[in-house]
C-alpha positions as CSV (number, residue, x, y, z in Angstrom):
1,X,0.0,0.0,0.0
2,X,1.3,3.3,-0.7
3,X,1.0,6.6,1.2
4,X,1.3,9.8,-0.4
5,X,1.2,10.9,3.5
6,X,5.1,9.0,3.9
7,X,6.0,10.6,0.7
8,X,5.4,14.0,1.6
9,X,6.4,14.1,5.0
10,X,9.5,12.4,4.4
11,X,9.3,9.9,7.5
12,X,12.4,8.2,8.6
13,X,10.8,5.5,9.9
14,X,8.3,2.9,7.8
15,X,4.5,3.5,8.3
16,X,2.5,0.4,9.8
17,X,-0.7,-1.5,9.3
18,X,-2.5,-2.7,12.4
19,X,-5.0,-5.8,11.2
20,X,-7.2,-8.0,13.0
21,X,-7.1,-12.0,11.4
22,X,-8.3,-15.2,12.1
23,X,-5.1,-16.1,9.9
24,X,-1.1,-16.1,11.6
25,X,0.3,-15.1,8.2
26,X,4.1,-16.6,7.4
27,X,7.7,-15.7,8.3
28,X,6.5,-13.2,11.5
29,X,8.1,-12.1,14.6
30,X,5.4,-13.4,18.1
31,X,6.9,-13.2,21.7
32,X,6.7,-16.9,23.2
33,X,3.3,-17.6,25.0
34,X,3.2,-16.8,28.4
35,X,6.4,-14.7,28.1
36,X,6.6,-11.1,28.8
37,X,7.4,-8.5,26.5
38,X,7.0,-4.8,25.4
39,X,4.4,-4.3,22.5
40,X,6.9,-1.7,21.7
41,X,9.8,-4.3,21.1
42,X,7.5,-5.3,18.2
43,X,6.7,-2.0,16.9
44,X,10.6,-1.2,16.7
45,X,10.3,-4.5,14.2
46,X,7.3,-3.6,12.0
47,X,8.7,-0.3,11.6
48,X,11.8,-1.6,10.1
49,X,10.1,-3.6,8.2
50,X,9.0,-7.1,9.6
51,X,5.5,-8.2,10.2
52,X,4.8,-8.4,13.8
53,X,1.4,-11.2,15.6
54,X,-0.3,-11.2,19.2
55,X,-2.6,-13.5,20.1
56,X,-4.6,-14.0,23.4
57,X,-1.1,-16.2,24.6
58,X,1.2,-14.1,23.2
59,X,1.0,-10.4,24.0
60,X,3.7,-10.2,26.3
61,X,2.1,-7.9,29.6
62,X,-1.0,-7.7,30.4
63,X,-0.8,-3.8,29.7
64,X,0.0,-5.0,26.2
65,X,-2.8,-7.8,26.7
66,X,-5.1,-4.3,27.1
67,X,-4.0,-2.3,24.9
68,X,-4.0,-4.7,22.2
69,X,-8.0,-5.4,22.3
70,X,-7.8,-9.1,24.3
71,X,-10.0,-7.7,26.8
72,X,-9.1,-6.8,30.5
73,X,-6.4,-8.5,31.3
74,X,-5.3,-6.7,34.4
75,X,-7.4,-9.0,36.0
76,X,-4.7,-11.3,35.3
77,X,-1.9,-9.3,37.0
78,X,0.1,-11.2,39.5
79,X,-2.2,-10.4,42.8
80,X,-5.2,-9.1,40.7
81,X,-6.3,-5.9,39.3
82,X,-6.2,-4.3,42.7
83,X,-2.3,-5.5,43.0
84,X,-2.0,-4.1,39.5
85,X,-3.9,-0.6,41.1
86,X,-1.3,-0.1,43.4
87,X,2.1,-1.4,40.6
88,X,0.5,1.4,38.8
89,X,0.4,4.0,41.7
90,X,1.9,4.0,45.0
91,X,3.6,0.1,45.1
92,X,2.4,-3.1,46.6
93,X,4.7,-3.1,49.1
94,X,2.6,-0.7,51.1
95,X,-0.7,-3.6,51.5
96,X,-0.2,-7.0,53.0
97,X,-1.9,-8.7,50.1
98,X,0.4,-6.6,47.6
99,X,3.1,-8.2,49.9
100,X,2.5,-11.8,49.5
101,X,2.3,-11.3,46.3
102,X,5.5,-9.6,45.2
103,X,6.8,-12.9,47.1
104,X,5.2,-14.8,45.0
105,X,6.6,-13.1,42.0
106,X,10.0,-12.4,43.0
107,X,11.5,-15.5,41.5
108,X,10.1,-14.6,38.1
109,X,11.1,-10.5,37.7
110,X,13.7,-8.7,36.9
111,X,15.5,-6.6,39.6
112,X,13.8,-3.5,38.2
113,X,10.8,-4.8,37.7
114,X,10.3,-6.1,41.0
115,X,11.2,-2.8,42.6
116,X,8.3,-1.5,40.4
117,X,6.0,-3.9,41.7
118,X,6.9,-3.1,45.1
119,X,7.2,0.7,45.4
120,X,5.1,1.2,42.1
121,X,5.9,3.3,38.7
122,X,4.1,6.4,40.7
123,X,2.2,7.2,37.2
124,X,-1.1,7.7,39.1
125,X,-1.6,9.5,42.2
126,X,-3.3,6.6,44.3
127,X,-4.7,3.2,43.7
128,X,-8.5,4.8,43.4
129,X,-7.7,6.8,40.7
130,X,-6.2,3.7,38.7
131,X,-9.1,2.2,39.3
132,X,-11.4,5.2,37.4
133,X,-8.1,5.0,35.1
134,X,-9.2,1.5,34.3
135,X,-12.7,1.8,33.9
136,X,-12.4,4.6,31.6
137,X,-10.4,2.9,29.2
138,X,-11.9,1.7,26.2
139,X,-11.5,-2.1,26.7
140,X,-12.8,-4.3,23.9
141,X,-12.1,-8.3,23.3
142,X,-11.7,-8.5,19.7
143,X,-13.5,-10.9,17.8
144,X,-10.5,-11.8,16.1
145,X,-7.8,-14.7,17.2
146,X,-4.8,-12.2,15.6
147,X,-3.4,-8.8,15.5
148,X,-0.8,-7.8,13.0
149,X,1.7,-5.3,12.7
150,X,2.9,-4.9,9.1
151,X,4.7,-2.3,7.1
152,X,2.1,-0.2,4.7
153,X,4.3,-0.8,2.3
154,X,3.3,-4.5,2.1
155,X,0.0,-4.5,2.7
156,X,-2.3,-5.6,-0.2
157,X,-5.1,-2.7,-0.2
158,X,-7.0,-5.3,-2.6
159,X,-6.7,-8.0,-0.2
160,X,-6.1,-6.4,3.6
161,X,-8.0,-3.9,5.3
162,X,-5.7,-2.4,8.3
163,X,-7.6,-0.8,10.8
164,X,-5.5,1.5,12.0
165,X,-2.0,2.9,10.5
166,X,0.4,4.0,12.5
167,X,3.1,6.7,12.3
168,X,6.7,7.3,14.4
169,X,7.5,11.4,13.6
170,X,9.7,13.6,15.4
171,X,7.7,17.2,16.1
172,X,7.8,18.1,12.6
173,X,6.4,15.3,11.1
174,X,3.4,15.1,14.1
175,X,2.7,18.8,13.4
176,X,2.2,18.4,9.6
177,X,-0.1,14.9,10.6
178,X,-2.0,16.7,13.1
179,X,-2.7,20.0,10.6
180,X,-3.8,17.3,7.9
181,X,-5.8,15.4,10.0
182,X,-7.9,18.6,11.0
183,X,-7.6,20.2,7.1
184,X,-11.2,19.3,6.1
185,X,-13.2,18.8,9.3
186,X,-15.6,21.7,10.5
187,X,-14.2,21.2,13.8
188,X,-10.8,21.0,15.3
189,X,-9.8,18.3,17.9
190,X,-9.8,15.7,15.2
191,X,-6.7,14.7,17.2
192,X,-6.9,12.9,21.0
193,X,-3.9,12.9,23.1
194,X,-5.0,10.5,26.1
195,X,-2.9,9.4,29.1
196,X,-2.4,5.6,28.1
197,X,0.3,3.0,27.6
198,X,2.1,3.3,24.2
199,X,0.0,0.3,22.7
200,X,-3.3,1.5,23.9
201,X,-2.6,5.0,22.1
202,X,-2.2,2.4,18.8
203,X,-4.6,-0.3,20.2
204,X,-7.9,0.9,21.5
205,X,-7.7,4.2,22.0
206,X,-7.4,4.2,18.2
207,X,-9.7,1.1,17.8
208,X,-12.3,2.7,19.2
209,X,-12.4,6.0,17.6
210,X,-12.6,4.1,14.2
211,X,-16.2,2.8,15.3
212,X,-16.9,6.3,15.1
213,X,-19.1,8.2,11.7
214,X,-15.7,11.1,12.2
215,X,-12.8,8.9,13.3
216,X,-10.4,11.3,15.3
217,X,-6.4,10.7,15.1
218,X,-4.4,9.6,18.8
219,X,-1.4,11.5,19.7
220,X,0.5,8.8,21.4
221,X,4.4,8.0,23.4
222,X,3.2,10.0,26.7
223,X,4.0,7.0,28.4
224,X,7.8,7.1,29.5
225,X,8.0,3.3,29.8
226,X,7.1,3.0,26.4
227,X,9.6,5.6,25.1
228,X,12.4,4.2,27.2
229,X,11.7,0.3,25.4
230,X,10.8,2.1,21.8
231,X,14.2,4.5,22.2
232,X,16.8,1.9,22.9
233,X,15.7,0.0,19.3
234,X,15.0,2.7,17.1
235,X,17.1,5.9,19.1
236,X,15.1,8.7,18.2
237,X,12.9,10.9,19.6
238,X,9.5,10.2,17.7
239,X,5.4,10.2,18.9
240,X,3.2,7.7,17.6
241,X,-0.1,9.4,15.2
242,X,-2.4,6.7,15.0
243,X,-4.6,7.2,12.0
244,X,-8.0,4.8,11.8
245,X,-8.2,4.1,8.2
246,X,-11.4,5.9,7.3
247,X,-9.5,8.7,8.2
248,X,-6.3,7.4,6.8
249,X,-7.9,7.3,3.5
250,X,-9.7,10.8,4.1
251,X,-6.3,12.7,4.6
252,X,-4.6,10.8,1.9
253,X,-7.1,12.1,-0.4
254,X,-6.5,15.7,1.0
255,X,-2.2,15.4,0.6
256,X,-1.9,17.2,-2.9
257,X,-4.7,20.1,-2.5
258,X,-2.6,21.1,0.9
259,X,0.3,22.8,3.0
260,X,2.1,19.8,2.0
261,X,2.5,21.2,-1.9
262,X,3.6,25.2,-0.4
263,X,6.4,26.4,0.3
264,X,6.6,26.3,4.3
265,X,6.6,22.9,4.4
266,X,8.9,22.6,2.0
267,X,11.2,25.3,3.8
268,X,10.6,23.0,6.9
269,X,12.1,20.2,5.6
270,X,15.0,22.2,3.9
271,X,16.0,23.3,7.4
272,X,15.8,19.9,8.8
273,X,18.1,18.5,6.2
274,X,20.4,20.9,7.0
C-alpha cells in the first residue's frame, strides 16, 4: 500500500498496518506464550520492516494484553487488578496482600521490575484513581484470534483492510499529521492525546475512535516506559499518530490540495536536512 502521506512528510521510519485476522500469516516475529514483552519491542520490528502477531497467549504484559484489544487482562496481574492498582500507583509493598504477592513473584522478575511492583511506577496518584483509570479505558475483546503489525508498504489494499495505521514522527512530522488530519473537518480536535500506555494510544484508544461516523487521530508515546523500550531500538525521539483508516484514507485524499504542496513545508524540511 502506498501513502502519499510517507512521501510527503518524508518519514524516517516505515508507516505500519495494524490488522485484525483469524489467519497467523508466514515468516512473522510473536513473543513466546506466556512470556513477557513490550508491544513496543514489536513496533521497533514492523517499523523496520517485519511483520509483527499477538494473540490471546502471546501479548507479552497484560498492559499489552489491554492495549492490544484481548479484553481486560489486568485481572490477570500477579495479585489481581487491585495489586496491579497499586504497581500502577503507589507500590504493593505498602498492602499485605500486595506483599504476599510480590513474594510470589519475585522469583520470576527482573531486579527493576520487582522494585516496580513493590514501590510502584508512581504514574497515578493513588490506587482509586487507577481504578477510574481503568474503567475509563476503552477495553474491547476483539472478535478476532490475531493482531498484526505490518509495514504499509506491504499491505495488499486489494486483499487487507488495516484498521489502523500507524506513524513514528519527530515534532515536525506530528505537526504536519496533526494540521492534515484537521484540514477538512468543520471542527478542530480531530486529534486525541489520552494518558495511556504506548499500545493503547495504537490499540484501543485508536480502535475505538474508528467505530466512530468522524474517526479522530491519537497523539501517542506520553508513556515514559514505552519511550524508554521504543528508544533503545530505534534511538530517536518520535510520537506515535495513530490514523484509523477511514480517516487514513480521508487525509490521503487531502495530501496534494494542501500545506504539504507550499512552500513552508517545504522550507521546513529544507532546514531539517540541513
Amino acid at each position: 500500500m502506498k501513502s502519499t502521506i510517507a512521501e510527503s512528510i518524508h518519514f524516517t521510519h516505515e508507516p505500519i498496518g495494524i490488522l485484525f485476522s483469524n489467519s497467523k500469516p508466514e515468516n512473522v516475529k510473536q513473543f513466546k506464550p506466556g512470556k513477557w514483552g513490550c508491544v513496543m519491542f514489536m513496533l521497533a520490528a514492523a517499523v523496520k520492516g517485519e511483520t509483527a502477531v499477538f494473540d490471546r497467549e502471546t501479548f507479552g504484559c497484560q498492559g499489552g494484553g489491554t492495549g492490544l484489544g484481548f479484553g481486560n487482562q489486568y485481572k490477570n496481574f500477579a495479585g489481581g487488578e487491585e495489586c496491579f492498582c497499586y504497581f500502577l500507583s503507589v507500590g504493593n509493598e505498602c498492602w499485605e496482600t500486595g506483599r504476599q504477592a510480590a513474594e510470589c513473584v519475585k522469583p520470576y522478575l527482573r531486579p527493576d521490575a520487582f522494585e516496580d511492583f513493590l514501590y510502584g511506577e508512581r504514574y497515578k496518584k493513588s490506587p482509586e484513581l487507577v481504578k477510574k483509570f481503568i474503567q475509563g479505558l476503552p477495553i474491547v475483546d476483539i472478535p478476532h484470534e490475531y493482531v498484526i503489525f505490518k509495514p504499509l508498504k506491504d499491505i495488499d489494499s486489494q486483499q487487507e483492510k488495516p484498521e489502523v495505521v500507524v506513524f513514528l514522527g519527530d515534532m515536525d512530522q506530528i505537526s504536519a499529521l496533526s494540521i492534515l488530519a484537521n484540514y477538512h473537518r468543520e471542527t478542530t480536535d480531530n486529534v486525541i492525546f489520552p494518558h495511556a500506555a504506548g499500545c493503547m494510544s495504537i490499540g484501543i484508544y485508536a480502535f475505538n475512535e474508528a467505530k466512530s461516523e468522524t474517526p479522530r487521530a491519537v497523539l501517542g508515546l506520553n508513556d515514559i516506559s514505552a519511550r524508554l523500550s521504543l528508544k533503545r531500538l530505534i534511538k530517536d525521539d518520535v510520537m506515535s499518530f495513530a490514523i484509523p483508516y477511514q480517516l487514513f484514507v480521508e487525509m490521503e485524499e487531502n495530501v496534494e490540495e494542501s500545506f504539504l504542496k507550499r512552500s513552508t513545508w517545504k522550507d521546513l524540511i529544507k532546514l531539517k536536512n540541513k
